[in-house]
C-alpha positions as CSV (number, residue, x, y, z in Angstrom):
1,X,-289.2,133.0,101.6
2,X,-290.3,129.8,100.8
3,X,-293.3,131.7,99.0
4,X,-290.3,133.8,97.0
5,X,-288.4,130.8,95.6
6,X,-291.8,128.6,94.4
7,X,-292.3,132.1,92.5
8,X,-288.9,132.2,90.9
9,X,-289.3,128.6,89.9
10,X,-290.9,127.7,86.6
11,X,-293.9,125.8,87.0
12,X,-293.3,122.2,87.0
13,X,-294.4,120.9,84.0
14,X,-297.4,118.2,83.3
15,X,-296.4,114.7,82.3
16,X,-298.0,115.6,78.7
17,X,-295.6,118.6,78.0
18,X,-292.7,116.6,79.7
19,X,-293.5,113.9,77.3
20,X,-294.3,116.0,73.9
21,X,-290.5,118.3,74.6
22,X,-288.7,114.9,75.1
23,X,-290.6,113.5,71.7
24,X,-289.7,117.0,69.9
25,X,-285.9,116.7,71.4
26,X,-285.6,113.1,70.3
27,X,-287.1,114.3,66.4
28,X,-284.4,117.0,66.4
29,X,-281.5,114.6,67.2
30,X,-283.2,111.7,64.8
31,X,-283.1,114.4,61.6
32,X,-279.7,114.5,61.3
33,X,-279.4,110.9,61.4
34,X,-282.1,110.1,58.9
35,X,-280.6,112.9,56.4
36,X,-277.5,111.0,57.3
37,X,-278.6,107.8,56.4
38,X,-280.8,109.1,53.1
39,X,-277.7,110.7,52.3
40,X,-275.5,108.0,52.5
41,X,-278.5,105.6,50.4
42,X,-278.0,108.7,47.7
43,X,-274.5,108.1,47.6
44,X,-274.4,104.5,46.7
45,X,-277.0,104.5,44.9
46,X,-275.6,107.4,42.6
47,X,-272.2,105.0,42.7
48,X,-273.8,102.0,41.1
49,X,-276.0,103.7,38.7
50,X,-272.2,105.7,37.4
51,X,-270.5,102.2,37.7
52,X,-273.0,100.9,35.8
53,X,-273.0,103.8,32.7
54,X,-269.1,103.5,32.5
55,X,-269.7,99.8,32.1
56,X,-272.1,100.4,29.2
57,X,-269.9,103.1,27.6
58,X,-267.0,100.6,27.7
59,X,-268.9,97.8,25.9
60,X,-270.6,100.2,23.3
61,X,-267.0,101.4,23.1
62,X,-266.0,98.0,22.5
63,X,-268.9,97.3,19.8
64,X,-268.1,100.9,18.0
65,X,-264.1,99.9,18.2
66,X,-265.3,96.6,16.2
67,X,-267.3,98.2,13.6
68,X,-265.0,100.7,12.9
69,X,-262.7,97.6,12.2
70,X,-265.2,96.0,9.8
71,X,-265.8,99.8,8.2
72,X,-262.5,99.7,7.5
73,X,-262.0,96.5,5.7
74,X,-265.0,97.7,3.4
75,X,-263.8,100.6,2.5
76,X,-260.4,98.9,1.4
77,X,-261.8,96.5,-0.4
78,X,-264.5,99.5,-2.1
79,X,-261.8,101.8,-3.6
80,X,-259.8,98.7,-6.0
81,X,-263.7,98.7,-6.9
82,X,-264.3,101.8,-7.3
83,X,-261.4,102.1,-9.3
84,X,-261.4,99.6,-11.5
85,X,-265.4,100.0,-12.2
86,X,-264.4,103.9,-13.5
87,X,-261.5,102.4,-15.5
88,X,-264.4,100.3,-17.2
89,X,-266.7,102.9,-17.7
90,X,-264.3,104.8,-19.0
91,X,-263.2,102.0,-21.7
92,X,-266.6,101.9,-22.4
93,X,-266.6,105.1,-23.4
94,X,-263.8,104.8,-25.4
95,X,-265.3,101.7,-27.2
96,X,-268.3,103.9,-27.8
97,X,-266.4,106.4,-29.7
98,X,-264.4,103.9,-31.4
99,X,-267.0,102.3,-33.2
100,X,-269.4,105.5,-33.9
101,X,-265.9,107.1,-35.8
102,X,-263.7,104.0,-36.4
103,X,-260.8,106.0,-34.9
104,X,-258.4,104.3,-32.8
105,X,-257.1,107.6,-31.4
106,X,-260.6,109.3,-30.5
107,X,-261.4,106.4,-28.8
108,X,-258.0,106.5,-26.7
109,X,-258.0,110.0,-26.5
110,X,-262.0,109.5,-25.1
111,X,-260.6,107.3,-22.1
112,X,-257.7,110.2,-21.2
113,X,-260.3,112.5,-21.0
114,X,-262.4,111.4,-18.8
115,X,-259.4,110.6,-16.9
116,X,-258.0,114.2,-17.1
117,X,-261.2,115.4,-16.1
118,X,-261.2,113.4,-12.9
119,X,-257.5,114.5,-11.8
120,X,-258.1,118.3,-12.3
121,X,-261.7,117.6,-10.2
122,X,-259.6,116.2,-7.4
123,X,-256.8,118.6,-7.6
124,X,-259.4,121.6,-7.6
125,X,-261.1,120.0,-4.3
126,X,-257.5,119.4,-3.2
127,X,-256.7,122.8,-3.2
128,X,-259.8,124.4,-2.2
129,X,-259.7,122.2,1.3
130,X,-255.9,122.9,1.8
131,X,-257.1,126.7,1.7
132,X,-259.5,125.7,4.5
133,X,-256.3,124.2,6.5
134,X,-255.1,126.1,9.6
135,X,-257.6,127.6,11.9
136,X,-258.2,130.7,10.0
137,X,-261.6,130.8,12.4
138,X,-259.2,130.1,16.0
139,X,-256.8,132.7,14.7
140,X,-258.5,135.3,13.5
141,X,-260.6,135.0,17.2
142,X,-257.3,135.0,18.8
143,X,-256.3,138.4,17.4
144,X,-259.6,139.6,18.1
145,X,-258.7,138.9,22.0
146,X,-255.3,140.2,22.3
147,X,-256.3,143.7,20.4
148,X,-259.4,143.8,23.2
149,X,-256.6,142.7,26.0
150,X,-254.3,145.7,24.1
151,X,-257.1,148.2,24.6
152,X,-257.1,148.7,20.8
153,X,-260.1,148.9,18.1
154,X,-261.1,145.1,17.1
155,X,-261.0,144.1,13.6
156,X,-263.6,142.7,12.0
157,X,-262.8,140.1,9.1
């Protein structure tokens, strides 16, 4: 019997395999903690390297807020320019025609001209971007989707 049972027994095992399954068992329960702790470095790391891009995009937002400002101010003080150096050239013009025909009302009617001309420009690109107001683009996809939703024909525009 005693023959029987040392059969049904594994073979005890040499101190080198004893040694090399405890060194594979300890590998196996190390992996999860070292994906643990790489993990974890990951993480922190990822957290300072977003902490630091929000800070940069709220000082650029800062610098960008500040230009802005200063764009502003130029553009304020521009248009009296602007306007004023039109009015001259436009005087200029007038002066021009004055003293080529020594009419007073050629000359004045020279400087409403030129003025006239600029009004109907701006009224023309006035109405030509008021035209352009109101989604036509969003709408016209919009219809598009509810006729495909309704199961009928699209449109094409």
């Amino acid at each position: 019997m005693s023959d029987a049972s040392a059969a049904q027994q594994p073979p005890p095992q040499e101190p080198d395999e004893q040694s090399a399954a405890d060194s594979t068992q300890s590998q196996h329960e190390a992996l999860p903690q070292e994906l643990l702790e790489q993990l974890t470095a990951w993480f922190q790391h990822s957290l300072a390297a977003g902490g630091e891009l929000a800070n940069l995009f709220r000082l650029e937002l800062q610098l960008t807020l500040g230009d802005a400002r200063r764009l502003v101010l130029v553009t304020l003080a521009l248009v009296p320019m602007l306007l004023l150096a039109w009015m001259s050239l436009s005087v200029l013009a007038g002066w021009l025609v004055y003293e080529s025909t020594t009419s007073v009302a050629g000359g004045l009617a020279t400087i409403a001209v030129m003025q006239l001309i600029v009004v109907a420009a701006l009224l023309w690109l006035g109405l030509r971007y008021r035209r352009q107001l109101g989604f036509r683009r969003t709408k016209a996809h919009a219809r598009r989707l509810l006729q495909g939703v309704q199961g009928e024909p699209p449109t094409t525009n």
